[in-house]
C-alpha positions in Angstrom: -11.5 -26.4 89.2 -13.8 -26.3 91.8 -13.3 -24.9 95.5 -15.6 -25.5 98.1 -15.1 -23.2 100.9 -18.4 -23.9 103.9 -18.7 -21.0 105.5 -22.0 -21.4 108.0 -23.6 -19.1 110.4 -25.4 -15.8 110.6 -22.3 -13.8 110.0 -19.6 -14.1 107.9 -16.0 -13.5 109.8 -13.7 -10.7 108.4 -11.3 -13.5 108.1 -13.7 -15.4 105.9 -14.1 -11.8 103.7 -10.8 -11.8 103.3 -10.4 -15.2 102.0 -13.0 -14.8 99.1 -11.8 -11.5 98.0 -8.0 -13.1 97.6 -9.6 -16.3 95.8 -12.1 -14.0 93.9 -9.0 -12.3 92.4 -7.0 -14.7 91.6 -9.4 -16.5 89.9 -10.2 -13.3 88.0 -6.6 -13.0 87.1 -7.3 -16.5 85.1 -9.9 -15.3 83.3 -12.4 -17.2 85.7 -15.5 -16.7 87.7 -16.7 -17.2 90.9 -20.0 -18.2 92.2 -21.2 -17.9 95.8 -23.8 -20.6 96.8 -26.0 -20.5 100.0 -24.9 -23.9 101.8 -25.6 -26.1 105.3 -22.5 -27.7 107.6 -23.2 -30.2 109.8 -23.2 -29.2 113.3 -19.8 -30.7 114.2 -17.7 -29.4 111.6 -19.3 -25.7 112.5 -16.9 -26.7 115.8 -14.1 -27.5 114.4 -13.5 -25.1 112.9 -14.3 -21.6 115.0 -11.0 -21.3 117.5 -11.8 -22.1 121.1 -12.3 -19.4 123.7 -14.8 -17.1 124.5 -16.5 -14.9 121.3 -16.3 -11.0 121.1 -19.6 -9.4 119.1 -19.3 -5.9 117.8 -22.1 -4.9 117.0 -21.6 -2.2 115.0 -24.9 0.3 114.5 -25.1 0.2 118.1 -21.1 0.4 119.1 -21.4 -2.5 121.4 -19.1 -4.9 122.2 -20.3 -8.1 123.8 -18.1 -10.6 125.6 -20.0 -14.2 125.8 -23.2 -12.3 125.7 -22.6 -9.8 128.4 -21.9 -6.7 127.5 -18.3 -4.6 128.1 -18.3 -0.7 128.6 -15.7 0.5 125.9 -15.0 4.0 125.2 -15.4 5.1 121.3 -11.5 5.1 120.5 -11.5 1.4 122.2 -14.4 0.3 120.3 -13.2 1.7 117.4 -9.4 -0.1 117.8 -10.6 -3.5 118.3 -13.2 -2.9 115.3 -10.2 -1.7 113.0 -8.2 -4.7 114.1 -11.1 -7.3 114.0 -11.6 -6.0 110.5 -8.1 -6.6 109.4 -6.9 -10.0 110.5 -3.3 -11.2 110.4 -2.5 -7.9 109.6 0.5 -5.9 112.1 0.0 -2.0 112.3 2.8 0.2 113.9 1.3 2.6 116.4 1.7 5.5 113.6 -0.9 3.4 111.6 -3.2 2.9 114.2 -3.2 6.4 115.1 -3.9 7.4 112.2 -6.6 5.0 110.9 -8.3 4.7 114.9 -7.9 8.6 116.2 -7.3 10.4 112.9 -4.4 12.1 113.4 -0.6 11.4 113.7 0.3 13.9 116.5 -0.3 12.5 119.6 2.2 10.3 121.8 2.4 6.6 120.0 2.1 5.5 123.4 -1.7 6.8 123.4 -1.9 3.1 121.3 -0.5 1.5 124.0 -2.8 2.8 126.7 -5.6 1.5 124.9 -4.5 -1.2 124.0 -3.8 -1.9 127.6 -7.1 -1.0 128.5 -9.1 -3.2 126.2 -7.3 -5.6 127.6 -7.7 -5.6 131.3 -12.1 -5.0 130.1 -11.9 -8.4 127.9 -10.2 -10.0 131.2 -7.2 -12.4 131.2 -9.0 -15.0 129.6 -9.6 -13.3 126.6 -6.3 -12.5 124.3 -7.6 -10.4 121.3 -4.9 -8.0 121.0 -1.6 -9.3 119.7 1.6 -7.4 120.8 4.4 -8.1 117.5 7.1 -6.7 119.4 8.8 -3.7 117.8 6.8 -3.1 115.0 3.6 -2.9 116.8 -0.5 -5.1 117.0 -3.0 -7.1 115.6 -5.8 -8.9 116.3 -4.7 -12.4 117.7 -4.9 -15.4 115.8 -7.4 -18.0 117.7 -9.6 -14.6 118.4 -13.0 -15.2 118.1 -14.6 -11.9 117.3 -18.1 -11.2 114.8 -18.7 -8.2 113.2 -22.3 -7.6 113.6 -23.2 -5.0 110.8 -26.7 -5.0 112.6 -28.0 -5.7 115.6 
């Protein structure tokens, strides 16, 4: 069986990442292989299929975050939330996990999350909804969010 999955651009989305490494093993389970093959889309299905709304870059070996090209003045902890969320798509983390992951500890108020959260926020402006609230358990990254994870600049 044969699965084509076009995946165009510069930069693979973590979303994209994700997908291969749950198709890679299942088809390892079954004794299969996988092959990754450089390919071209045609301009209008690269449209379709990236969510509408304005694009979030992280670009990650120089911490910035840039919204439609322009960049946004995040501290480190609110760099390094929406990076630990962008990484981990469709994924909800309690406030516990995210202070643990984000700030490295456990001990401070869960509603540090929240602060940042809020801030992030209010610095992507109104338009832009990254930051998922799942209420009583806690956030993730929204699912129409356009954000690349520049490795390098």
């Amino acid at each position: 069986m044969t699965v084509a999955i076009p995946l165009t651009g510069d930069v693979v989305s973590p979303q994209a990442h994700k997908l291969l490494a749950a198709v890679r093993e299942l088809v390892e389970l079954s004794r299969g292989t996988v092959t990754v093959e450089q390919a071209e889309a045609p301009e209008e299905f690269v449209e379709e299929i990236l969510p509408d709304g304005p694009e979030v870059r992280l670009q990650v070996s120089s911490r910035q975050a840039l919204l439609e090209g322009v960049p946004l003045t995040l501290t480190r902890l609110e760099f390094d939330l929406l990076l630990f969320l962008a990484e981990r798509p469709r994924r909800v983390f309690s406030r516990a996990q995210l202070l643990a992951a984000v700030w490295g500890y456990e001990r401070a108020g869960e509603r540090t999350v929240d602060v940042h959260v809020r801030r992030v926020r209010l610095k992507l402006g109104s338009q832009v909804s990254l930051i998922t609230t799942v209420y009583g358990v806690g956030y993730r990254l929204a699912d129409d969010a356009r954000v690349l994870i520049m490795p390098h600049d």
